[in-house]
N, C-alpha and C positions, 0 to 999 in steps of 0.2 A: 584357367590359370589363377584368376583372384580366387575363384573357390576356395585352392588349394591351397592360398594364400592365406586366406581366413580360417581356414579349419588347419595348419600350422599351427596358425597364432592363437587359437584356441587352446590347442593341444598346450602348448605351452605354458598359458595364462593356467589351466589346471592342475601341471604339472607342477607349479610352482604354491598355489594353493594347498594340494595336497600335502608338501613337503612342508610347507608352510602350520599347518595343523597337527599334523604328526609328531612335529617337535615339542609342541607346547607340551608340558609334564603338568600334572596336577601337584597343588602344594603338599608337602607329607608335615601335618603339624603332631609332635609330641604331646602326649596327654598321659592321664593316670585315671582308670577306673573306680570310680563312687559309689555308682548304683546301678544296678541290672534290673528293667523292667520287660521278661521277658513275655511277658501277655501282650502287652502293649508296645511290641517292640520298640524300646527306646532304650536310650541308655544315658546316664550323664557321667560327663566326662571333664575334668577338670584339666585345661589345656593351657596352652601358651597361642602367642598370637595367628591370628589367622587372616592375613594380608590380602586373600583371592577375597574374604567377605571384608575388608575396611576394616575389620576391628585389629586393632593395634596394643591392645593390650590383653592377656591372658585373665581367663574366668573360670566359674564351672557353670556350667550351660549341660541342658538333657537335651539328646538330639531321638529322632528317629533312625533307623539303620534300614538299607535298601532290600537288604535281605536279613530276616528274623533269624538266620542260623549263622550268624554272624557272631552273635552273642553266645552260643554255646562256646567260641574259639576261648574267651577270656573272662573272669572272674576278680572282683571286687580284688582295687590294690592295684591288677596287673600294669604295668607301663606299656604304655600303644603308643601308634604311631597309627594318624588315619585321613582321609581326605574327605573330604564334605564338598556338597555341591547344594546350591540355593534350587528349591522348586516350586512351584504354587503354592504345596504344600507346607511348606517350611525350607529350614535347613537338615538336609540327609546325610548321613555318613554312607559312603559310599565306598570304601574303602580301611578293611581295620586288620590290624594286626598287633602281637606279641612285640614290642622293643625288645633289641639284642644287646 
């Protein structure tokens, strides 16, 4: 009976984690394209703040992108919207797209 008791209460304590992760969104910060470094894939990108890394004021900053075909999506000028994530590495764009 406490088994059942404990593996409940597990179920639950995971259930509530999961729900709990699932919700958190990644930040979508606004930005405008400078430069396409398509060998090296990177790209910089001239954004507004970006609160998940602390910086509270907008820059233009070259990032790496997680995937090199990412950069074929958009060309110098275009307005994005994209999400970065901090890694060993650096800071990655991990997410980019066209603003509408």
């Amino acid at each position: 009976m406490k088994t059942r008791k404990l593996m409940a209460g597990v179920f639950v304590m995971a259930l509530a984690v999961l729900s709990a992760v699932t919700t958190v969104r990644a930040e979508m910060i606004k930005g405008e394209v400078r430069k396409i470094d398509q060998a090296a894939g990177k790209i910089t990108l001239k954004h507004g703040p970006i609160k998940s890394l602390d910086m509270n004021e907008g820059m233009t900053m070259v990032f790496r992108v997680r995937e090199p075909d990412m950069l074929n999506r958009v060309k110098v000028g275009d307005k994005v919207q994209f999400e970065v994530e901090r890694t060993a590495s650096g800071i990655s764009v991990t997410k980019l797209e066209k603003s509408r």
